[in-house]
C-alpha positions as a Markdown table, in Angstrom:
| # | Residue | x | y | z |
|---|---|---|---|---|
| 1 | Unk | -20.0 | -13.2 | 34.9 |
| 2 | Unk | -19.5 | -9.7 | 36.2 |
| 3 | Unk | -22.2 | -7.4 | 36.9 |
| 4 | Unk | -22.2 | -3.6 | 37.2 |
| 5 | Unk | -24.8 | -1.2 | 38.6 |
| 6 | Unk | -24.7 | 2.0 | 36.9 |
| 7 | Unk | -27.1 | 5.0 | 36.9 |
| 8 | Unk | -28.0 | 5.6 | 33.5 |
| 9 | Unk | -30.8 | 4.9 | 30.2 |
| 10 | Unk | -30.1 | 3.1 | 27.2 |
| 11 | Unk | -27.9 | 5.3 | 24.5 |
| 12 | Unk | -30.5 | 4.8 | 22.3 |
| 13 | Unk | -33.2 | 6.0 | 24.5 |
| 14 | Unk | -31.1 | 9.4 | 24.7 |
| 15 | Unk | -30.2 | 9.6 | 21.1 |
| 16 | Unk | -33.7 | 10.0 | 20.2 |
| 17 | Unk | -34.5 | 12.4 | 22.7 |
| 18 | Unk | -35.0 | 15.9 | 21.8 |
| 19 | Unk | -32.3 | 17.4 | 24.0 |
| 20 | Unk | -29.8 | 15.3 | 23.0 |
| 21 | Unk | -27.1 | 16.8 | 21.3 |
| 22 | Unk | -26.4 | 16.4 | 17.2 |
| 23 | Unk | -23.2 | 14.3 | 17.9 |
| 24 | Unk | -25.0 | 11.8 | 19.8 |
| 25 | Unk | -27.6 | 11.0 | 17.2 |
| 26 | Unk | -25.4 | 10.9 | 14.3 |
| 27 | Unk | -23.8 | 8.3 | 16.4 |
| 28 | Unk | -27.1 | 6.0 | 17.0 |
| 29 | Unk | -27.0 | 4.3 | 13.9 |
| 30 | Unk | -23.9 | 3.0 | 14.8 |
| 31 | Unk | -24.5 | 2.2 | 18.5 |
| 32 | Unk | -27.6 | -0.3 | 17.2 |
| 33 | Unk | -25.2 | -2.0 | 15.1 |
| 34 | Unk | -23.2 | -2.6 | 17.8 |
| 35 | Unk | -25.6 | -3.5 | 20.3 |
| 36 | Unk | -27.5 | -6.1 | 17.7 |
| 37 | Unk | -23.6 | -7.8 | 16.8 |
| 38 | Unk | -22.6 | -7.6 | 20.8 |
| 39 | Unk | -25.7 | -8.4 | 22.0 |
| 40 | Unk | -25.3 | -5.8 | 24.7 |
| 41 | Unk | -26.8 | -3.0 | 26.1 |
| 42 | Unk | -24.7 | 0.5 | 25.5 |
| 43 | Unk | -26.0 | 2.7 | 28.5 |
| 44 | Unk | -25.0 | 6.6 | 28.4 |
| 45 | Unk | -24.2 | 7.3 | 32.2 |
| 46 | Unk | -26.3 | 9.8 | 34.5 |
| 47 | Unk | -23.0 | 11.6 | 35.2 |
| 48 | Unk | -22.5 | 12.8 | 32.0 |
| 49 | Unk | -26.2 | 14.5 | 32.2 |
| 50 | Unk | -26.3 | 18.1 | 33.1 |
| 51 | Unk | -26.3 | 18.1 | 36.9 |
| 52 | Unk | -26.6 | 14.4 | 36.6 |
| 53 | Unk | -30.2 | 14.4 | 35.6 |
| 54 | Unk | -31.4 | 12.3 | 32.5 |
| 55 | Unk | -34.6 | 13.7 | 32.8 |
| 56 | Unk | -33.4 | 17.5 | 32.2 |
| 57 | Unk | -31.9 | 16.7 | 29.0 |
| 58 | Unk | -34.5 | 18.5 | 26.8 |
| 59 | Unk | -34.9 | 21.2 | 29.1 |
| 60 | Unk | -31.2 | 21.6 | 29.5 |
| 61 | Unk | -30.9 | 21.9 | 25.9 |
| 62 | Unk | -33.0 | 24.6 | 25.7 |
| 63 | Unk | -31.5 | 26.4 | 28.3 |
| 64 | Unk | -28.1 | 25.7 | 27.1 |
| 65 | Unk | -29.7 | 27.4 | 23.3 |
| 66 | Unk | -31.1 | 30.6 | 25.5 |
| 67 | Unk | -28.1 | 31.3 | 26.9 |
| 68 | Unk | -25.8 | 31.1 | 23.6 |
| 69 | Unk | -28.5 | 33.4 | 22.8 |
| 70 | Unk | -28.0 | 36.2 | 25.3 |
| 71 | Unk | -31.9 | 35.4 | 26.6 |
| 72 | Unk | -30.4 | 34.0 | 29.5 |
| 73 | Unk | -27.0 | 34.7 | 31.8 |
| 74 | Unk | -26.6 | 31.1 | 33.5 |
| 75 | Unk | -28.2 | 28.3 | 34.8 |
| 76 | Unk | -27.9 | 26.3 | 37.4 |
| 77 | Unk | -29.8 | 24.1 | 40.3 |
| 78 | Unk | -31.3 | 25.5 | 43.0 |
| 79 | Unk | -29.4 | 24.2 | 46.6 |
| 80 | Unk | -32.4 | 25.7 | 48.6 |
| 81 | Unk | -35.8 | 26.3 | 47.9 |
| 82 | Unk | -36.8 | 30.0 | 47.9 |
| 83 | Unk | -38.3 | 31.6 | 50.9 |
């Protein structure tokens, strides 16, 4: 049996989250059908999260909103704390 280690949380887990976007949710119906016939776990990978974070997900998406909206120009982590 082969085993992978992989930084991630469970699709599901995302799909539900507020941040996540619409695609991903229409999509979670489906993903528990597969995971109940596989009997697997369907992870969505921490590299695929805005600056690899799966815990800025929600605030990401708001971000993301504020800058379609003109509130904001751009976002982006810091690489040094301010003096």
């Amino acid at each position: 049996m082969r085993t992978m280690i992989i930084d991630g949380i469970s699709y599901s887990t995302y799909a539900s989250s507020e941040g996540a976007p619409q695609k991903i949710k229409i999509l979670k119906g489906f993903v528990d059908f597969l995971q109940t016939k596989l009997g697997a776990t369907l992870i969505y990978a921490a590299r695929n999260f805005p600056f690899d974070r799966p815990e800025l997900a929600d605030v990401y998406a708001i971000a993301d909103n504020l800058r379609e909206r003109g509130v904001l120009e751009s976002f982006f982590p810091r690489t040094q704390l301010p003096d």
